[in-house]
C-alpha positions in Angstrom: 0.0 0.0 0.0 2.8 2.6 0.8 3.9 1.6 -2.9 1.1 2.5 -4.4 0.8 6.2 -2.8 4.2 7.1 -4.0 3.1 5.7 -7.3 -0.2 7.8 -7.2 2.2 11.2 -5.7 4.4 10.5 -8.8 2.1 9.6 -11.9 -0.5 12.1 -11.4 -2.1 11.5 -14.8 -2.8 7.4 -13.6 -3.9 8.3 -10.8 -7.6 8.1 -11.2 -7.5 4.6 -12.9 -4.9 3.3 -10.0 -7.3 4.5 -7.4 -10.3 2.7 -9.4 -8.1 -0.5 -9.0 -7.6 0.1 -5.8 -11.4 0.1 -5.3 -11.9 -3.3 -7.1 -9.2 -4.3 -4.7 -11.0 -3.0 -1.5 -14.4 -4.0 -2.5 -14.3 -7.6 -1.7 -12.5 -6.8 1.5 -13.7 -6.5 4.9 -12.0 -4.7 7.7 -13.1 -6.1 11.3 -12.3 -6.0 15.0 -13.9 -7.2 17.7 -14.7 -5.7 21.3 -12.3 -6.4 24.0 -14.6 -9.1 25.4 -15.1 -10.3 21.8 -18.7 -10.2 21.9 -19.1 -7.3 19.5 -17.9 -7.8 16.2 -17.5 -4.6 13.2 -17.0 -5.2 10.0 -16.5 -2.3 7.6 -16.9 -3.4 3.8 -16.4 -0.9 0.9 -19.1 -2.2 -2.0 -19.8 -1.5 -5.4 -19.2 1.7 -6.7 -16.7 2.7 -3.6 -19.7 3.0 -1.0 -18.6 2.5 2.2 -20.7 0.5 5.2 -20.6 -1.2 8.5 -22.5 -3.5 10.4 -22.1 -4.9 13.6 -22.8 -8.1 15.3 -23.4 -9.0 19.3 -22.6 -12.5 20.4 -22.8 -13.8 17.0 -26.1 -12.0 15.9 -26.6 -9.1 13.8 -27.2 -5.9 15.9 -27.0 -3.8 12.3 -27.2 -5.1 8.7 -24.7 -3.1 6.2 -25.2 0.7 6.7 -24.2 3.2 4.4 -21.6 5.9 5.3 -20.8 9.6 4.2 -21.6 13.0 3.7 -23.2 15.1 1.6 -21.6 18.6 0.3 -23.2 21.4 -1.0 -22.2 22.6 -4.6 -19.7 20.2 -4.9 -19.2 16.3 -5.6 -20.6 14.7 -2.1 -18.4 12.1 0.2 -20.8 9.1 -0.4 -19.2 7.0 -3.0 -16.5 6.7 -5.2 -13.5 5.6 -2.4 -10.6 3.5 -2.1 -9.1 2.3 0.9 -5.8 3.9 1.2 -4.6 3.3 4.8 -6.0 1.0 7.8 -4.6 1.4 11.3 -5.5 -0.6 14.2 -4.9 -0.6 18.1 -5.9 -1.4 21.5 -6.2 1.3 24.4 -6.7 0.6 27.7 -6.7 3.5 30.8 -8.9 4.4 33.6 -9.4 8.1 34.8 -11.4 9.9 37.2 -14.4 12.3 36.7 -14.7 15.7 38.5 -17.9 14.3 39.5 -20.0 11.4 38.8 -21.9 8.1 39.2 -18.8 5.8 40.0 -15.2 7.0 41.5 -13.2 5.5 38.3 -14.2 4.6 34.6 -12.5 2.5 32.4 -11.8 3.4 28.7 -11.1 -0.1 26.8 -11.5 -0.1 23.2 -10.1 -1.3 20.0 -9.7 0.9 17.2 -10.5 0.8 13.5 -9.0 4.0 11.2 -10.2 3.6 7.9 -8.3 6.0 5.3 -10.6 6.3 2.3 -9.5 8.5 -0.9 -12.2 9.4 -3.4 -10.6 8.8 -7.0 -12.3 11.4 -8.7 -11.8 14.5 -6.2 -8.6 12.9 -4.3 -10.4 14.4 -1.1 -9.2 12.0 1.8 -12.3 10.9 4.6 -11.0 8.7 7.5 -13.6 7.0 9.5 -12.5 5.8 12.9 -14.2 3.0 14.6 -13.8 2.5 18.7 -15.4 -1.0 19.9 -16.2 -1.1 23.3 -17.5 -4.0 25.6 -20.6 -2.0 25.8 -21.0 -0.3 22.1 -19.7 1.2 19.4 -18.6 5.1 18.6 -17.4 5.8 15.3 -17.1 9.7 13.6 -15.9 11.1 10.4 -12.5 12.6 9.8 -11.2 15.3 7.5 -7.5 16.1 7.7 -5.7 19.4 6.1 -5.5 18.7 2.7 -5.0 20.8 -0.6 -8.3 19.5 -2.7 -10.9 19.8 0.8 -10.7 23.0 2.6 -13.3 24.7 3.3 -17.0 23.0 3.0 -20.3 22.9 3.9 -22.5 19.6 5.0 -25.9 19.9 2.7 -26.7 16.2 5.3 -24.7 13.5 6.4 -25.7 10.0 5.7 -24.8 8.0 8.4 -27.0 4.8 8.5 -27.9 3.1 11.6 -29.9 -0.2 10.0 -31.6 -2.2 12.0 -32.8 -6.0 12.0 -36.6 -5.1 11.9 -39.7 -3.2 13.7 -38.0 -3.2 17.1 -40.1 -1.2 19.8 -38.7 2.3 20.3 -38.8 5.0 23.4 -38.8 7.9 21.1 -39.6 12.2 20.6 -40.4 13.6 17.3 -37.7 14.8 15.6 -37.3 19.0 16.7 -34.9 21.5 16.0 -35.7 23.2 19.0 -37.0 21.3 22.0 -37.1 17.5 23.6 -39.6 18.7 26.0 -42.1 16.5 24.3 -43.8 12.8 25.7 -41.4 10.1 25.4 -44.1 7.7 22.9 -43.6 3.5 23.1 -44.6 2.0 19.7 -42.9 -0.2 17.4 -41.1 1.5 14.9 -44.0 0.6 12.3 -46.3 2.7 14.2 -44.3 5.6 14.3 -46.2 7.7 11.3 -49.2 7.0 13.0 -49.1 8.5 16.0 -46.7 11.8 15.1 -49.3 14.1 14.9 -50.5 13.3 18.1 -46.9 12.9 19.5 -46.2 16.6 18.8 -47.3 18.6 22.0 -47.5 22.7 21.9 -44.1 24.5 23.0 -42.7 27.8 23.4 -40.3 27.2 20.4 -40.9 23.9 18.1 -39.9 22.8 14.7 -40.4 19.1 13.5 -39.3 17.9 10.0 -40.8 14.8 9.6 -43.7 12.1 9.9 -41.1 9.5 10.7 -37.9 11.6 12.3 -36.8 11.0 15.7 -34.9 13.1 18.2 -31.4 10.9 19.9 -30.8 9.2 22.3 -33.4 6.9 21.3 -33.6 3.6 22.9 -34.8 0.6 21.0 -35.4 -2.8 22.2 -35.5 -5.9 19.9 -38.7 -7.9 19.8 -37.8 -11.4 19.1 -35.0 -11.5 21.8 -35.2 -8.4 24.0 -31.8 -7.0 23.0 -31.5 -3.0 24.0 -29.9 -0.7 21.5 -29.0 3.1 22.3 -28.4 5.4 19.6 -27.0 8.9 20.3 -23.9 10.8 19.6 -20.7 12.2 21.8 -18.8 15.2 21.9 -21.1 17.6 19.8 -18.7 20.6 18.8 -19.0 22.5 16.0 -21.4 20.6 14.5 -25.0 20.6 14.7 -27.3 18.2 16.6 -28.6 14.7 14.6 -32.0 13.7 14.7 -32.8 9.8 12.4 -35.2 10.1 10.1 -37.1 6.2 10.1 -37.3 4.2 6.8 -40.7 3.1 7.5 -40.3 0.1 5.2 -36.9 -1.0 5.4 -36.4 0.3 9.5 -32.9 1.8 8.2 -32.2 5.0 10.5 -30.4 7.4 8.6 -28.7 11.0 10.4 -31.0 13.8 10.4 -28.4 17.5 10.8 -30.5 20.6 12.3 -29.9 23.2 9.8 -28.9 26.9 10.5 -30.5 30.2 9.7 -29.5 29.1 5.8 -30.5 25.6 5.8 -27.4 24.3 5.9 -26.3 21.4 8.4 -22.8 22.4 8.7 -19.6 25.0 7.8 -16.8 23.4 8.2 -12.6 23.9 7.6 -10.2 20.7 7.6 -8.5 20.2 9.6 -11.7 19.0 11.4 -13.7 15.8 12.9 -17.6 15.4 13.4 -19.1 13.6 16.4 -18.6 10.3 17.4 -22.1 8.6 16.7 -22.5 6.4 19.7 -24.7 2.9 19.3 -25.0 0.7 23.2 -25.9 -3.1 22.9 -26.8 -5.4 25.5 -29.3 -7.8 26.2 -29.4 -6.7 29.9 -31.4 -3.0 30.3 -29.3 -2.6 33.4 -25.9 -2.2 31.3 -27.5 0.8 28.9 -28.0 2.8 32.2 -24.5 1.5 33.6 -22.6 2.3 30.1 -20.4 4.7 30.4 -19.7 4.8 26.4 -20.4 9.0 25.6 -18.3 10.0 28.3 -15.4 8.0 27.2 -15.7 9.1 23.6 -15.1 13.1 25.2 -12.2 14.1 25.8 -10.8 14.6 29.1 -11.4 17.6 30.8 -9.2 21.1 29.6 -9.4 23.0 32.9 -5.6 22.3 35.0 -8.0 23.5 38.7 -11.0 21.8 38.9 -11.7 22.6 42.7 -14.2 25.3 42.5 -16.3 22.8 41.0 -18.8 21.4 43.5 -21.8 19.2 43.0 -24.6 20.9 44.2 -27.7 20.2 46.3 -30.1 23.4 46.5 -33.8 24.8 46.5 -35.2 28.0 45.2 -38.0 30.6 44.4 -39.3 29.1 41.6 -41.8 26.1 41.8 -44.4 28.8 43.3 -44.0 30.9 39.9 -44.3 27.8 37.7 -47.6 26.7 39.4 -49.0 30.2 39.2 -49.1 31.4 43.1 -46.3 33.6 42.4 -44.5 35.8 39.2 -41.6 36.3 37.8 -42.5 40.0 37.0 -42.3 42.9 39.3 -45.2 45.0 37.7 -48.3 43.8 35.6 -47.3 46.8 32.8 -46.2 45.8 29.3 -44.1 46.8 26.5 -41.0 47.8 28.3 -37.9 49.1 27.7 -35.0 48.3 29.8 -33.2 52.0 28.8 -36.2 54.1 29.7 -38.2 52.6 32.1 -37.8 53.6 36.0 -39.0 50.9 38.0 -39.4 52.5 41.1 -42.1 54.8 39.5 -44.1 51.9 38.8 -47.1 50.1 40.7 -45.8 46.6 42.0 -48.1 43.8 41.0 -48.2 42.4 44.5 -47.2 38.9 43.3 -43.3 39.2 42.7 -41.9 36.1 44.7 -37.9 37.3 43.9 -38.3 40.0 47.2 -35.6 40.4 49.5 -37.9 39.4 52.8 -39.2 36.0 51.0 -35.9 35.3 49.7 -34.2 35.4 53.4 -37.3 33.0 54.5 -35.8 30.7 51.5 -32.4 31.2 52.5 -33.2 30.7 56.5 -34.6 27.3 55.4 -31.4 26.3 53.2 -29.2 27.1 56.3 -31.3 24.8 58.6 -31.3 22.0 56.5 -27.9 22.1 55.1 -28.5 22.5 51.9 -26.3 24.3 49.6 -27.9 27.3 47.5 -30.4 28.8 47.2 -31.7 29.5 43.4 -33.7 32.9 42.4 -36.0 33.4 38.9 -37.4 36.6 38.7 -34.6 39.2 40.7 -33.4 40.9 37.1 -35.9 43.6 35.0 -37.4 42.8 31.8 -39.9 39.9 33.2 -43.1 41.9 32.0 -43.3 41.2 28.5 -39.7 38.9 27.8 -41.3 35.9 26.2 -42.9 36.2 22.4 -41.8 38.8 21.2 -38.6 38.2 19.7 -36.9 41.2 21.4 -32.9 41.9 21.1 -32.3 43.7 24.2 -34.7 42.0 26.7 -32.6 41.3 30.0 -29.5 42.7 30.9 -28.5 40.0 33.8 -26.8 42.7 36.5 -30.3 45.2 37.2 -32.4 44.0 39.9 -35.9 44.8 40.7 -36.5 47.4 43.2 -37.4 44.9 46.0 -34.4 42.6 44.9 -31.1 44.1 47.0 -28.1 41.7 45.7 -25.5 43.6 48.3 -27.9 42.7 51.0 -29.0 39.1 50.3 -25.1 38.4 49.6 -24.3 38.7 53.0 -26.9 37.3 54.6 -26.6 34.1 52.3 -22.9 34.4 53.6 -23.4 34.6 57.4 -25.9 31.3 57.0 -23.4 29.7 54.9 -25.4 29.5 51.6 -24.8 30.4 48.3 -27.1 32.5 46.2 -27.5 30.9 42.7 -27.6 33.2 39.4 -30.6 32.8 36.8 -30.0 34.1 33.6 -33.1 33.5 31.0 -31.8 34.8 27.8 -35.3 34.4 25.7 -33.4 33.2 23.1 -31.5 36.1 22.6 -28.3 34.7 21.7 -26.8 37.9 20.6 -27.5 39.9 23.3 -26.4 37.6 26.1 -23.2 37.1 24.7 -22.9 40.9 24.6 -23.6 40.7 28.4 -22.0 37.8 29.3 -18.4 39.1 30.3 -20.7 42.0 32.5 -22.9 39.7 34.3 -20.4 36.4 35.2 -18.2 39.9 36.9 -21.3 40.7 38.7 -21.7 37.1 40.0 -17.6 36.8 40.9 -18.7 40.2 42.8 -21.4 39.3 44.7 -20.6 35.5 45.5 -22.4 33.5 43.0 -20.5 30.2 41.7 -23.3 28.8 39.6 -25.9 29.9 36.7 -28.8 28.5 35.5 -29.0 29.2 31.6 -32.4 29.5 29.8 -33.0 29.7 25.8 -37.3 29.9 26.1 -39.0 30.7 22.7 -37.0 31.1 19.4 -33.9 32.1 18.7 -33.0 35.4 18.0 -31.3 36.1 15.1 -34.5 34.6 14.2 -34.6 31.5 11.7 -31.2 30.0 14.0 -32.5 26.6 15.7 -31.9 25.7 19.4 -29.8 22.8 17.9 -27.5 24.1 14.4 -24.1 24.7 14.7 -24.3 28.2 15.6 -26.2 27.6 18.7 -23.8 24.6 19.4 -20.8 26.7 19.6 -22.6 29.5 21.7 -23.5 26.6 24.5 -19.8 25.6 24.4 -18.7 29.3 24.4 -20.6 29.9 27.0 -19.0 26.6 29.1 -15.6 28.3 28.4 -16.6 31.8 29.2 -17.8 30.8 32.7 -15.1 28.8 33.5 -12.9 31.8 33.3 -15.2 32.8 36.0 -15.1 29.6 37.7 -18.5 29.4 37.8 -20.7 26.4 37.3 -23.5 25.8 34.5 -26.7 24.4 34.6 -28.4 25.0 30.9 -31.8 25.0 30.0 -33.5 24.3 26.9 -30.1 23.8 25.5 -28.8 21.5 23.3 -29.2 17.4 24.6 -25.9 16.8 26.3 -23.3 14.2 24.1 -21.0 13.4 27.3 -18.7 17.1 27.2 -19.3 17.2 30.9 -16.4 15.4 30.9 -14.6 18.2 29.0 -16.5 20.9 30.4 -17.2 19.3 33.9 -18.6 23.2 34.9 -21.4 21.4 33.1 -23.1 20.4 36.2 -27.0 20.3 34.5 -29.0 20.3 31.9 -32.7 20.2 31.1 -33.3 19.6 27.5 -35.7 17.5 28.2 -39.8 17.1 29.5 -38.9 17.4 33.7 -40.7 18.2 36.6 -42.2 21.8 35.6 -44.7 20.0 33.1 -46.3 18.2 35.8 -47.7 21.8 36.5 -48.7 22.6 32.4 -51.0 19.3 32.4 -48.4 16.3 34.3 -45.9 14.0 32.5 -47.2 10.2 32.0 -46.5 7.9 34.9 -43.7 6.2 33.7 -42.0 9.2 32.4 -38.7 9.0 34.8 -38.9 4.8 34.1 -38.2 5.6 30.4 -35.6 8.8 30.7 -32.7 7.8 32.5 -32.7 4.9 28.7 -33.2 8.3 26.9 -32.3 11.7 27.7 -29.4 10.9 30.5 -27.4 8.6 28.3 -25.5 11.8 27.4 -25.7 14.1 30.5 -27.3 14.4 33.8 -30.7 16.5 33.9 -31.7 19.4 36.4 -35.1 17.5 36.6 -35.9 19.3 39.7 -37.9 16.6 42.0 -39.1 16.5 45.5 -42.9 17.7 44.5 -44.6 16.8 48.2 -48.0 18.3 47.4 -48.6 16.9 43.8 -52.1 18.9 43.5 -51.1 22.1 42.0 -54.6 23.8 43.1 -53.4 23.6 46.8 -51.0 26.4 45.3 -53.3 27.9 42.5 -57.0 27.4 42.7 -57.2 28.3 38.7 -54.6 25.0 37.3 -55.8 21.5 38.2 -53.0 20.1 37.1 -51.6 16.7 39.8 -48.4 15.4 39.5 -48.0 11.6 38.3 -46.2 10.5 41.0 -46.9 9.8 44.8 -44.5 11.3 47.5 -42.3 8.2 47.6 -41.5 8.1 44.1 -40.5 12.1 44.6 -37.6 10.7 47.2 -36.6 8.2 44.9 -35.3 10.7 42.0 -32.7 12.1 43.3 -30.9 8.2 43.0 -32.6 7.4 40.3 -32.5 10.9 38.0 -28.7 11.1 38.6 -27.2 14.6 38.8 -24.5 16.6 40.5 -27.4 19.1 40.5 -30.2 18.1 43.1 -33.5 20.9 43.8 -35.5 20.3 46.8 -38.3 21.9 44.3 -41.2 21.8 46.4 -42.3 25.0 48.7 -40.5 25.0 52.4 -44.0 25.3 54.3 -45.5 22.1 52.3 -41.6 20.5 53.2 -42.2 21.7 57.0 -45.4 19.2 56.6 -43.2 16.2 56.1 -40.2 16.4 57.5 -40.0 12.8 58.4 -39.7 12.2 54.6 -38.0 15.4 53.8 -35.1 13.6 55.7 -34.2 11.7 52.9 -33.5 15.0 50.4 -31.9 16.0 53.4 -29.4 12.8 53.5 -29.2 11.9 50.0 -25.6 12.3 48.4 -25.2 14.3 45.0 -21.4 12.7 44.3 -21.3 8.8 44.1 -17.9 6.7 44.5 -20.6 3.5 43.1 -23.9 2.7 41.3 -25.5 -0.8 41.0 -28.9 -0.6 38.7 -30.0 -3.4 40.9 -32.9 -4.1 37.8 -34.6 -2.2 35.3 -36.9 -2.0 32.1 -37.6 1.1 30.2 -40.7 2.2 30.3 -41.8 -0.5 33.3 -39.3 0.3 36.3 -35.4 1.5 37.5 -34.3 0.5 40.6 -30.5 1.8 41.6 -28.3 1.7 44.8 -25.5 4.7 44.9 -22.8 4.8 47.2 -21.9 7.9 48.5 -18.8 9.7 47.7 -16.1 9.0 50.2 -18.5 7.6 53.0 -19.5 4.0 53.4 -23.4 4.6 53.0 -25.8 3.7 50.3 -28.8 4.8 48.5 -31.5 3.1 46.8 -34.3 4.3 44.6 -36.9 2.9 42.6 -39.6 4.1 40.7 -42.4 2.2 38.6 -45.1 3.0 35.8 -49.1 3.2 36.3 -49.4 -0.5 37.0 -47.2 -0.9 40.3 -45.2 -3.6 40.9 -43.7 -5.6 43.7 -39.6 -4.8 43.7 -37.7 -7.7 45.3 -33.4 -7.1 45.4 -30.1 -8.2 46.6 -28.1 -5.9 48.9 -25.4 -7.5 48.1 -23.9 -4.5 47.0 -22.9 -3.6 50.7 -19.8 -4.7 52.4 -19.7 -8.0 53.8 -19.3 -8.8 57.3 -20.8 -5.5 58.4 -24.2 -4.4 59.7 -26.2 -2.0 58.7 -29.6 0.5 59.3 -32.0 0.9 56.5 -34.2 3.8 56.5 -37.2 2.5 53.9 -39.7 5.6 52.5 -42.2 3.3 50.7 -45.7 3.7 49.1 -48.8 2.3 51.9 -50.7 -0.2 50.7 -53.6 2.4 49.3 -51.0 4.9 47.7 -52.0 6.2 43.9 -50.2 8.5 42.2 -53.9 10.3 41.5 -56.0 9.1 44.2 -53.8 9.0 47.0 -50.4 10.5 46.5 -49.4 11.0 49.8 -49.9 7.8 51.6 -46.2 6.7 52.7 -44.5 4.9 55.7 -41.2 5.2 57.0 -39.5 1.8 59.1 -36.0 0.6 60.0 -34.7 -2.5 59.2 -31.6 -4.2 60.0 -29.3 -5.1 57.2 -26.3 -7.1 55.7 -24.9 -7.7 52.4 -26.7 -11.1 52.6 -30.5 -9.5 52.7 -33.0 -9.4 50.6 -35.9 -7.6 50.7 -39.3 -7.2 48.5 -41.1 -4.0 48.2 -44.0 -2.9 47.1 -44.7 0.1 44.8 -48.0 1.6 43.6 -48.8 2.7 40.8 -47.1 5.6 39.7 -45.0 5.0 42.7 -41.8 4.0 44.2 -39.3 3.7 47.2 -36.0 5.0 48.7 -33.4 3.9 51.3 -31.0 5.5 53.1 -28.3 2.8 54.4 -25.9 3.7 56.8 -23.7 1.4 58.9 -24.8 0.2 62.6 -23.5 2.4 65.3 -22.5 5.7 63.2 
């Protein structure tokens, strides 16, 4: 092979019919490799016409028939077809490292590698696919190095197939260019055209493009034998997000780019490399959730101090306003302009929960309890008319509202120990917050806040920019970047799904882009909703899902919304193990917590950093059941949560050390709990434990159960 590229450098004028030889040549060959455990198998073929595919095998069954690989360019020949294979490097890696934060202390990162070479004849444009096989999956991405004949080019779509065996059943979204926050739907893929319409929810800022496209991660399970697939993507960087659009007929999955402002999927300059596209296999559901696969395909983290990054556990003035008793806004007048309007010459509406005196009662309840911060929507101007109406200049993120005094609530968060957490809601004003943002992360360094919660509600402005193109790819990432400079922490909603750069960025403590807990006030979330999303949404990133809803009837808070959470009281504990984040809100109000403290004890307890995690058994869509231990400490917890039907959960502790004794602390559904008829019916007991118990627990409907273990005599 090295003979024939110094042949093709030195006889230019043969090199297109040596490269077409070449292509005979490669086109009955198959490159493979197997996974470290050799129960995955890859093979890469090159067929007719220089078209290059994969497929992959799992324990000597096909996981995906031949898929086609490429890209196509815009206003110029397209990276489809056409290739020889020109190089092939293989190797083994093998390390282990340590997250900033996480679910377990150490991951491994064991792979063999496959680095495909491939040289179109016609354009001499050079494409190497690499191929990493894991025990648990496979990542593979596209890469373009510098090279005179591909320098600059733009993606018109890439054609990365995913092609599946048949009609599996799927966990899926509609495909959106600007918001997950829809219904997770379980069909088989067949049915998927049939019940889009119906699928596709109202939101603040939606675009679907498809009767058949599908939003990632999206979790498939394999009807004749039960095997789990995950397909998703890592390390999203200058490259817009992927959606599959569903061959209907065939059940090939093919990539899906957002498009920009333009339409196009992608502006790129060599030398450059897309994301890995990520695919998990198992025939245990317990090893997607356990699969550490997105995070390994990141690379490790760029920041050289990584100690002013803190999980965090925190509540806040905020589930009052989403329910309706409170506002965000200071006045009920409209049409505002932040550079003329004097807000102390206005009439307060009376409702504005982000005051100085009810923030202190907030703050006074954080101290007590030991949480850590104290989060505040609302405390900037501009609240009165910042949604719809596609303003530039709506916020400015450093002028508070008369009754907001930072200096003042500073110190007082101070002397109780408690940080004060920033909110900036950007209304989708991309241009405008990045004009801010050097202003408002120095107004946080000055008045003690470490951490921001991001918002992007309602369309983008510029408008015709998608929450999910490259342009608003690069902002999320410059805005990571930018606050670490500040050392301070981000928690993003409405962004883009996380692809695993919390292990780059690891000031990427939370996200939402997906359907959480603020929904269960704008009509509820289906019952098995947090069964189905930690297969889903947190493959690629914990989620700010903000549980701990004690009084699930919204009315008790706003007579006018009748909205009930889908979930009884024990099932609200058993998030915070089961919804894993660095990122925990006690969301409820502190008087309806100073109802229950007995069960409150548990938020109160819970870790938020986790040396271990056991998923102790799971199904999508039916039930999760996890035990975490606690970073540092020799203490577990264990959470469960089930669908409508309830179940009876029986488990092994054997997760706990042997020989020693231990206290478990069970909050579990009563007999008559209902996630809509009786919500609120839970009992607390203490049982002895060792490694060698077992115990069976019952969970209602729309239920579930947490334990705090701790050991004997501490």
């Amino acid at each position: 092979m090295n003979k024939l590229r110094n042949l093709l450098r030195t006889v230019p004028a043969r090199r297109g019919l040596l490269l077409l030889c070449c292509l005979v040549w490669s086109a009955a060959r198959a490159e493979d490799i197997q996974s470290p455990n050799k129960q995955l198998t890859l093979s890469v073929v090159l067929q007719e016409g220089g078209i290059p595919t994969y497929s992959l095998t799992y324990k000597g069954k096909p996981v995906l028939k031949p898929g086609k690989l490429g890209l196509e360019l815009k206003n110029t020949t397209s990276l489809t077809s056409g290739f020889a294979q020109t190089a092939v490097q293989r190797r083994s890696f093998d390390e282990s490292w340590q997250p900033v934060w996480g679910e377990v202390k150490t991951i491994r990162n064991h792979y063999n590698e496959l680095a495909l070479t491939l040289t179109q004849a016609t354009t001499n444009r050079v494409m190497l696919v690499r191929f990493r096989l894991y025990d648990d999956g496979l990542g593979f991405r596209y890469e373009f190095p510098r090279q005179k004949d591909l320098d600059y080019f733009t993606v018109k779509e890439e054609k990365t197939q995913f092609a599946l065996t048949g009609d599996h059943k799927a966990f899926w979204l509609p495909g959106d260019y600007d918001t997950q926050e829809y219904s997770t739907v379980t069909s088989n893929l067949s049915e998927v055209r049939g019940r889009m319409k119906a699928a596709v929810t109202p939101n603040a800022s939606q675009k679907t493009f498809s009767d058949t496209g599908l939003q990632t991660p999206l979790m498939l399970k394999r009807n004749q034998d039960g095997l789990y697939l995950n397909i998703h993507e890592a390390a999203l960087v200058n490259y817009s997000a992927m959606h599959l659009e569903l061959d209907d007929k065939t059940f090939v999955l093919e990539s899906h780019l957002t498009p920009d402002a333009v339409g196009d999927k992608g502006t790129l300059q060599t030398p450059c490399f897309s994301p890995w596209r990520t695919v998990i296999v198992s025939d245990k559901a317990a090893d997607i959730l356990e699969s550490k696969l997105v995070l390994n395909l990141n690379e490790p983290t760029r920041f050289k101090d990584v100690s002013w990054i803190k999980p965090v556990k925190y509540v806040g003035v905020w589930w009052e306003m989403i329910t309706g008793k409170s506002t965000w806004s200071y006045t009920n007048q409209e049409n505002i302009k932040l550079d003329s309007i004097d807000y102390t010459k206005v009439k307060p509406n009376g409702t504005h929960a982000a005051n100085t005196a009810h923030v202190k009662e907030y703050i006074d309840f954080a101290a007590k309890h030991g949480f850590d911060a104290v989060l505040v929507e609302g405390w900037n101007t501009g609240w009165e008319d910042w949604f719809g109406k596609h303003k530039d200049y709506v916020f400015d993120f450093v002028t508070p509202y008369p009754d907001f005094n930072v200096p003042e609530l500073q110190q007082y968060a101070a002397s109780k120990n408690v940080k004060m957490m920033m909110h900036h809601e950007t209304s989708g004003s991309v241009r405008n917050y990045e004009r801010h943002l050097d202003t408002a992360f120095q107004f946080m360094n000055k008045y003690g806040y470490n951490a921001v919660k991001t918002g992007y509600v309602g369309d983008i402005v510029p408008l015709g920019h998608h929450h999910y193109d490259q342009w608003m790819v690069d902002h999320y990432n410059y805005v990571l970047e930018k606050a670490a400079d500040y050392k301070i922490m981000v928690n993003g909603h409405e962004a883009v799904r996380p692809t695993g750069l919390s292990r780059t960025y690891p000031n990427l403590i939370g996200n939402e882009a997906a359907r959480g807990t603020e929904y269960e006030s704008f009509g509820g979330n289906n019952a098995d909703h947090t069964t189905i999303l930690p297969f889903t949404r947190l493959i690629g990133g914990p989620m700010d899902y903000t549980p701990g809803i004690f009084q699930t009837k919204v009315s008790a808070y706003n007579p006018q919304n009748n909205s009930f959470v889908h979930s009884t009281l024990a099932r609200q504990l058993a998030l915070y193990v089961t919804m894993y984040s660095p990122l925990q809100m006690a969301a409820d109000l502190p008087e309806t917590y100073n109802k229950h403290l007995d069960a409150f004890q548990f938020i109160k307890d819970v870790a938020v950093d986790w040396d271990d995690t056991d998923v102790l058994e799971a199904e999508p869509g039916d039930y999760i059941t996890i035990a975490r231990k606690a970073k540092g400490k020799n203490s577990w917890f264990v959470g469960s949560t089930c669908d409508e039907q309830g179940r009876t959960s029986n488990i092994s502790l054997s997760f706990l050390e042997p020989g020693k004794k231990y206290v478990a602390t069970i909050y579990a559904d009563k007999k008559d709990a209902h996630y809509e008829k009786n919500p609120q019916a839970y009992q607390i007991r203490k049982v002895n434990v060792t490694s060698k118990s077992k115990l069976s627990q019952y969970t209602a409907p729309g239920g579930g159960y947490a334990i705090s273990i701790t050991e004997a005599g501490r």
